[in-house]
C-alpha atoms as an extended CHARMM CRD file, in Angstrom:
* protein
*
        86  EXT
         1         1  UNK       CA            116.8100000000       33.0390000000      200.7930000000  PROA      1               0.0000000000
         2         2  UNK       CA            113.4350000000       31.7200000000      200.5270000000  PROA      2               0.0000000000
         3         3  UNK       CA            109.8740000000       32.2840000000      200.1500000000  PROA      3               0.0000000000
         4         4  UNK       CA            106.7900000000       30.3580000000      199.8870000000  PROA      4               0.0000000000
         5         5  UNK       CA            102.7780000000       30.8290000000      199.9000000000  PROA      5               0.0000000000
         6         6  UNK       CA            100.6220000000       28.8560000000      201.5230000000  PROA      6               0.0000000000
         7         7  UNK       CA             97.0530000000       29.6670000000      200.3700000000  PROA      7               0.0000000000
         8         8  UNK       CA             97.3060000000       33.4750000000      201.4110000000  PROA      8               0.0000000000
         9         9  UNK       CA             99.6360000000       32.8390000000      203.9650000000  PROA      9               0.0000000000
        10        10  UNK       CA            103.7820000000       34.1780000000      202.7150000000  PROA      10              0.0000000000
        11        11  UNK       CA            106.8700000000       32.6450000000      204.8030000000  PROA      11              0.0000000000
        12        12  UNK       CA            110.3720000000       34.2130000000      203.7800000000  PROA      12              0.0000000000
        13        13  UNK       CA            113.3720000000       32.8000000000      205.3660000000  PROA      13              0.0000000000
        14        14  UNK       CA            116.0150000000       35.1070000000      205.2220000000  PROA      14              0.0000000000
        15        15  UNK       CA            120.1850000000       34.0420000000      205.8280000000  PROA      15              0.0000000000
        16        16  UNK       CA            121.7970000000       35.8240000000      208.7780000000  PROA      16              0.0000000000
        17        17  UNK       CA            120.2200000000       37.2580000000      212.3290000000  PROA      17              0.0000000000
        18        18  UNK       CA            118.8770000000       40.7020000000      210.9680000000  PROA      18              0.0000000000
        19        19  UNK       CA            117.6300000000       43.4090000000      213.0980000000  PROA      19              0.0000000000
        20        20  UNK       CA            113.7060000000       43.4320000000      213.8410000000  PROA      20              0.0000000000
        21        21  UNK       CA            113.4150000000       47.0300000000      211.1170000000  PROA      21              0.0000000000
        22        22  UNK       CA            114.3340000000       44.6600000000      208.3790000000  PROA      22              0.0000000000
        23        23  UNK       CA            111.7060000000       42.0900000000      209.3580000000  PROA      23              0.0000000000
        24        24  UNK       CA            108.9820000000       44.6870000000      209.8770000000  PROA      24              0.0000000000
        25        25  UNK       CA            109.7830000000       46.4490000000      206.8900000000  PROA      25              0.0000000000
        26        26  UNK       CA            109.0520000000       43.0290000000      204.9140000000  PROA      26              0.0000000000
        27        27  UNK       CA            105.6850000000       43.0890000000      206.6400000000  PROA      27              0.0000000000
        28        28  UNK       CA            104.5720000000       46.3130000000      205.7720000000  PROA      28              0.0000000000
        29        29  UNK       CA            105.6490000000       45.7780000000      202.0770000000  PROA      29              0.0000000000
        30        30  UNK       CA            104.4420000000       41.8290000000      201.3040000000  PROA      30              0.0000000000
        31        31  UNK       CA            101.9610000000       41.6550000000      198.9640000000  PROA      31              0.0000000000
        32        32  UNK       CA             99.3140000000       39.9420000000      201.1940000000  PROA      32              0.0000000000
        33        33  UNK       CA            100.1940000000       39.7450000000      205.0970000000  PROA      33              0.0000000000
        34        34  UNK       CA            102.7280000000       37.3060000000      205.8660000000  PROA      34              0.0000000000
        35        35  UNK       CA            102.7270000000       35.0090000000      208.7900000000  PROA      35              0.0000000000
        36        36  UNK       CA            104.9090000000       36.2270000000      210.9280000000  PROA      36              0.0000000000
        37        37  UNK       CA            108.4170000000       38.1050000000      210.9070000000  PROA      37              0.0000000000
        38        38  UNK       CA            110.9500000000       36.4920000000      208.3540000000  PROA      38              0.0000000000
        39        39  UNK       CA            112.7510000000       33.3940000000      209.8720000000  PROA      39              0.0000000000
        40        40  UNK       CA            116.4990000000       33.3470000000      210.3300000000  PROA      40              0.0000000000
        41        41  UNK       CA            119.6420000000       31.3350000000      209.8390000000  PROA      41              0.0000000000
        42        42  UNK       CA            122.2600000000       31.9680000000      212.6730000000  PROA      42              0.0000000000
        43        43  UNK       CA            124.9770000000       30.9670000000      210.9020000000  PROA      43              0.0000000000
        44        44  UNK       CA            125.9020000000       33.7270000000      208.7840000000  PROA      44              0.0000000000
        45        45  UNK       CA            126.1150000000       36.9120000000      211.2400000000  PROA      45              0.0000000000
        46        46  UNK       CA            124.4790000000       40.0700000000      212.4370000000  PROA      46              0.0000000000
        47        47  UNK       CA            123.2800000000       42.1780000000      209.6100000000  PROA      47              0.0000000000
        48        48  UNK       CA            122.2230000000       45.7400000000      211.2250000000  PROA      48              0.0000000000
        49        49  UNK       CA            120.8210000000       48.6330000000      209.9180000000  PROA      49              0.0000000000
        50        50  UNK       CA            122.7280000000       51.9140000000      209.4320000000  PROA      50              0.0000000000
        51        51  UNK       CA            121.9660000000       53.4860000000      212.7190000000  PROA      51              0.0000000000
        52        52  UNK       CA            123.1410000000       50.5860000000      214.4890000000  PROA      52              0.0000000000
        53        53  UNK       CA            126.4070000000       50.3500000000      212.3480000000  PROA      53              0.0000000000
        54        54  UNK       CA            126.9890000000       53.9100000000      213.3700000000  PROA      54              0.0000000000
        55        55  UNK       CA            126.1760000000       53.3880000000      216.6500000000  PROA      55              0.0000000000
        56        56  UNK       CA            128.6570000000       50.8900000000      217.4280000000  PROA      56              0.0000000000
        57        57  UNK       CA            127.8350000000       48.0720000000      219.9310000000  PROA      57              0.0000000000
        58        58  UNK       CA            128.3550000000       44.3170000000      219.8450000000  PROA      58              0.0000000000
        59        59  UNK       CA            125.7770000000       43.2030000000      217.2500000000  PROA      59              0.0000000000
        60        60  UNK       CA            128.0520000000       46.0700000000      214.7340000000  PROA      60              0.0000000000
        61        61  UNK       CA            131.1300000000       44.9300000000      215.8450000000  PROA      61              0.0000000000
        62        62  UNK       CA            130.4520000000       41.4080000000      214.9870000000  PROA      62              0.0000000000
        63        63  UNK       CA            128.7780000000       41.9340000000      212.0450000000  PROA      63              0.0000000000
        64        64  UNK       CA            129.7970000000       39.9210000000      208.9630000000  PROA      64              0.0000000000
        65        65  UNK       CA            127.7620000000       42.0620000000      206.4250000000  PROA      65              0.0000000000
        66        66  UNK       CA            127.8420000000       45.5970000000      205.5460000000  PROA      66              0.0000000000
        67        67  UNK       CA            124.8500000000       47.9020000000      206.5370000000  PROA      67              0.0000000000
        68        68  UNK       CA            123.0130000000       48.0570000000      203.4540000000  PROA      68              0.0000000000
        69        69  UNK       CA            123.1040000000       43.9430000000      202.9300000000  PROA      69              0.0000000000
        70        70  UNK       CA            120.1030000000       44.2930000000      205.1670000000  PROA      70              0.0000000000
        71        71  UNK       CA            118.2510000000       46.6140000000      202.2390000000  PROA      71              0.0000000000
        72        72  UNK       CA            119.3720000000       44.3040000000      199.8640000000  PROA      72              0.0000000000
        73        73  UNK       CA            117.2720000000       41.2560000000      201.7400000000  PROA      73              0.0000000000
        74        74  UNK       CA            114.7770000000       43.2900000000      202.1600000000  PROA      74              0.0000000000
        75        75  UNK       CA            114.2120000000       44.0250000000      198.2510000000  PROA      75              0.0000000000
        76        76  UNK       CA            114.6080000000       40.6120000000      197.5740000000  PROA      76              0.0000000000
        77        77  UNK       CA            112.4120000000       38.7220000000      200.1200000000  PROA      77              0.0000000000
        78        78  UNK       CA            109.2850000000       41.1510000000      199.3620000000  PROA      78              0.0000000000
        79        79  UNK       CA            110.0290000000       40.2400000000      195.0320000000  PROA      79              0.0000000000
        80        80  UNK       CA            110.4570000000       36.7250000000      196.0700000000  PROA      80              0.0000000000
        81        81  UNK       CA            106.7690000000       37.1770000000      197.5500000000  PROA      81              0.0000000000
        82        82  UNK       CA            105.5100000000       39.3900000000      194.9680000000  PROA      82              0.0000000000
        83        83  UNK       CA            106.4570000000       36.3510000000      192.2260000000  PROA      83              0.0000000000
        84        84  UNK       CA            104.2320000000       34.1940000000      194.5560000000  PROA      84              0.0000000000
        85        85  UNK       CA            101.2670000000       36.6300000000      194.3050000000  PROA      85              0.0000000000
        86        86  UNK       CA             99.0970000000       36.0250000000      191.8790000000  PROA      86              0.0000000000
């Protein structure tokens, strides 16, 4: 995981291909907007969110991670940004 600054401008690349609530959720909680939704590795698996875990489907089936991984990289990518913001 990653995150940078660019003048006011925050990038976080995240491992995995989460689901868009993880993404959004970064968003709303940067400390300054960030450029876009986190970028993704595809190499490492789904990570879903609860709902979708209980759900079932493809994405949950396949999944490498457990639900709350995606929490986890959540928490991390928005103090990763907060340490840039200053």
């Amino acid at each position: 995981m990653q995150a940078f600054r660019i003048g006011e401008v925050y990038l976080a690349a995240l491992p995995g291909e989460h689901f868009v609530e993880y993404g959004l959720e970064i968003k709303r909680r940067a400390p300054a907007a960030p450029s876009s939704s986190p970028t993704q590795r595809r190499a490492s698996g789904y990570i879903v969110t609860p709902e979708a875990a209980a759900a079932g489907g493809y994405e949950a089936a396949w999944a490498l991670f457990r639900p709350a991984s995606g929490a986890r990289l959540v928490e991390a990518a928005v103090e990763l940004m907060k340490g840039l913001h200053s």
